[in-house]
C-alpha positions in Angstrom: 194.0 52.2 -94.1 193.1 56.0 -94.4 192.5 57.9 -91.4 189.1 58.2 -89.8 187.3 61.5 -91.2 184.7 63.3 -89.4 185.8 62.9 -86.1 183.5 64.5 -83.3 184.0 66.0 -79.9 182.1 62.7 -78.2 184.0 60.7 -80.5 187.3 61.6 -78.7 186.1 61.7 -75.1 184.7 58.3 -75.7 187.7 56.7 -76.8 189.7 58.6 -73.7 187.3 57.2 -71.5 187.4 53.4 -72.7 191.7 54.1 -73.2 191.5 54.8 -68.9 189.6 52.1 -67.8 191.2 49.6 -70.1 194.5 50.8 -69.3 194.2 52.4 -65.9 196.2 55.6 -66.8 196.2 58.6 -69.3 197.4 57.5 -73.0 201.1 58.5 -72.9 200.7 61.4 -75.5 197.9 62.6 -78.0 200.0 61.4 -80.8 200.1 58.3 -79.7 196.2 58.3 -78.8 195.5 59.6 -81.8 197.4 56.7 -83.9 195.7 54.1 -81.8 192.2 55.2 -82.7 193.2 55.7 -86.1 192.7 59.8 -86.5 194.9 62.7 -87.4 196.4 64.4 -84.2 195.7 67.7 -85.4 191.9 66.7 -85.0 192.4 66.0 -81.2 193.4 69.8 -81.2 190.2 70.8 -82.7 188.4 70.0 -79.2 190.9 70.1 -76.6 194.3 71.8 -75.7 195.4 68.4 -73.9 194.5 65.7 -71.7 193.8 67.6 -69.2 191.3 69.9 -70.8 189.5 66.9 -72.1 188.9 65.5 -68.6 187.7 68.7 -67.6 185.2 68.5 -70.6 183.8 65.4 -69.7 182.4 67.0 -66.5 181.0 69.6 -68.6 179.2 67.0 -71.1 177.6 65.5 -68.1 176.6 68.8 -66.8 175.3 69.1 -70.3 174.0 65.9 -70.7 171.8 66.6 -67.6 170.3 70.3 -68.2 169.6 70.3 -72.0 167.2 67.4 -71.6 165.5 68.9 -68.7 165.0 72.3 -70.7 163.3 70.3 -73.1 160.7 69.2 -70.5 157.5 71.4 -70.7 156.8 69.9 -67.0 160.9 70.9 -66.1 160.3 74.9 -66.8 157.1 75.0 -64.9 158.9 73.9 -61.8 159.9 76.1 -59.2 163.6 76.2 -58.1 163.4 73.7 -55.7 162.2 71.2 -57.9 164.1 72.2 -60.7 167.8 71.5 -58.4 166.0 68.6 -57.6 165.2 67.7 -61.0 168.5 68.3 -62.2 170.2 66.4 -59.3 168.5 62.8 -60.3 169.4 63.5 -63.8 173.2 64.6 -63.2 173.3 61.4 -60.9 172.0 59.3 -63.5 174.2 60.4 -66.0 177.5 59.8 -64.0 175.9 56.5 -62.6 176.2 55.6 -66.1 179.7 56.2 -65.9 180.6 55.5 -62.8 183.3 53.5 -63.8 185.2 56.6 -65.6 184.4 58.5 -62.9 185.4 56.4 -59.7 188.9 56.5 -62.2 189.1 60.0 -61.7 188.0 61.2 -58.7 188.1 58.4 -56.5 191.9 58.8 -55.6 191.4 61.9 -54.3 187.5 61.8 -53.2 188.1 63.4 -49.9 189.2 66.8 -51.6 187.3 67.0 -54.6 186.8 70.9 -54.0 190.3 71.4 -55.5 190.2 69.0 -57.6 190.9 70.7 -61.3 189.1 68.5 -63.0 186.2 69.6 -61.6 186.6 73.3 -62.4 184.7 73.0 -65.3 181.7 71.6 -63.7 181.4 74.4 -61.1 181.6 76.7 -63.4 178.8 76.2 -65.5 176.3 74.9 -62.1 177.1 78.0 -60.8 176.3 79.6 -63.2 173.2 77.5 -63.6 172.4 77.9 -60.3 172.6 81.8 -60.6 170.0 81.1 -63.5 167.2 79.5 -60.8 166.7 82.9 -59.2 166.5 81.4 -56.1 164.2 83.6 -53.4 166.6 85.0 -50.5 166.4 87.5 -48.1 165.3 90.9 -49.5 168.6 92.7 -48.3 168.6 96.5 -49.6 172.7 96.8 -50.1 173.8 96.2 -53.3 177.2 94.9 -51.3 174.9 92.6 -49.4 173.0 91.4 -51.9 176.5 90.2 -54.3 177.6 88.3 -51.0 174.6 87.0 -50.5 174.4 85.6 -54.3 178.2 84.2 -54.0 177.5 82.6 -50.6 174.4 81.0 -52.7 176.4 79.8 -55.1 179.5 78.7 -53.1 177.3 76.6 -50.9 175.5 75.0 -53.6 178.5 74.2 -55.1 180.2 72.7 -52.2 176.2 70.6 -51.7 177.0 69.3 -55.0 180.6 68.1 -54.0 179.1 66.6 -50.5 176.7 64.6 -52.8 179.3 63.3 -55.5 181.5 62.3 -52.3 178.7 60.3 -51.1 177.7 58.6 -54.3 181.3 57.6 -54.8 180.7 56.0 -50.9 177.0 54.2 -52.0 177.4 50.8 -52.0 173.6 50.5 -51.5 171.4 48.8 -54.2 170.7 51.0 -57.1 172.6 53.7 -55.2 169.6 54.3 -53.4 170.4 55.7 -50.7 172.7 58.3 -52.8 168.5 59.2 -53.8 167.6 59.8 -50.5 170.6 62.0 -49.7 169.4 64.2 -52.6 166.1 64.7 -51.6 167.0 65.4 -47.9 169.5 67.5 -48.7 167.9 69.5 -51.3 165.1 70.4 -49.3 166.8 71.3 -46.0 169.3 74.0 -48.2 165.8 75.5 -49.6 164.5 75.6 -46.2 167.3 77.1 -44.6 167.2 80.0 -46.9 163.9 80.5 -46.5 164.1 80.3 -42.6 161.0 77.7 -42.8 161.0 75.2 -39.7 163.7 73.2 -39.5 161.9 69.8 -40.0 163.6 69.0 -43.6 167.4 69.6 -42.0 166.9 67.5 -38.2 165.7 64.9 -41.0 168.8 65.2 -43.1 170.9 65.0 -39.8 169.1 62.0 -39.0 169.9 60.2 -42.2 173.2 61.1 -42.3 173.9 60.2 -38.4 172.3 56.9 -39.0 174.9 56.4 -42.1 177.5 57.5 -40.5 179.1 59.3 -43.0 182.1 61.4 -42.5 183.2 64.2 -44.5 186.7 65.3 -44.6 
């Protein structure tokens, strides 16, 4: 049988993905991945430089997978930046709940320091730079110094929001993940409102929740 012929970038990740969870580990090379699924190895090079760049792409299709969609909403772009990081929270969250399998496999054993986690690297760098894109309002600080630590605390913190949120998904056992949804919301809003210095309502209700869950984040 000839070798499969137009072989895509999805097409690959795909077959990683079900080669994991069927056999609980990484394929023992990309020659022998590439026989099993019946391509030419030089294809797999095409894409990725190895294993470990493909993983790292797969957070980057789900980042992808979440905001091109959203830009094609007419009622996304007329959002304000609130509800556009909200908007692109349920989506992102939908997406890997759609995975989850794949990606309890490769976070889970190490859930409790996903910030240095490479795998990941990927994925914070495009939010931030996503999150740089919102224009978020700040203080109106007159230093140019001030103002490029201000931005990189922004997007530090939202960053490390995003990791706190993934670390409590992978923790949901709730229905639907639905409290995973409520996290979100409550922790959305009290970021915005602390950088706007608005009352403090939206963040004693996010300390509520999570006191009331219990969680505890290493």
């Amino acid at each position: 049988m000839g070798k499969k012929k137009n072989i895509t970038q999805g097409d690959i990740i795909t077959w990683y993905m079900e080669y994991v969870l069927e056999h609980n580990k990484k394929p023992s090379s990309v020659y022998n991945f590439a026989k099993e699924n019946n391509f030419e190895e030089s294809v797999f090079y095409q894409f990725f430089g190895s294993f470990d760049t493909l993983e790292k792409g797969i957070f980057k299709v789900f980042f992808d997978n979440t905001l091109i969609p959203l830009k094609k909403s007419g009622d996304y772009e007329s959002f304000d930046a609130r509800n556009k990081l909200l908007s692109f929270y349920y989506t992102f969250f939908e997406n890997i709940t759609a995975n989850r399998s794949y990606v309890v496999y490769a976070l889970a054993s190490q859930k409790n320091h996903l910030k240095s986690m490479s795998v990941l690297t990927e994925l914070k760098k495009y939010f931030s730079k996503y999150i740089e894109s919102l224009n978020i309002e700040t203080l109106d600080l007159k230093e140019d110094r001030l103002k490029k630590i201000q931005a990189r605390g922004i997007k530090e913190s939202a960053w490390f929001q995003l990791l706190i949120t993934i670390k409590f998904w992978l923790d949901d056992s709730s229905i639907s993940f639905e409290k995973t949804d409520v996290f979100i919301e409550k922790s959305v809003n009290a970021s915005f409102d602390l950088i706007d210095t608005t009352p403090l309502h939206s963040i004693i209700d996010l300390g509520k929740f999570l006191f009331k869950e219990k969680i505890q984040m290493n």
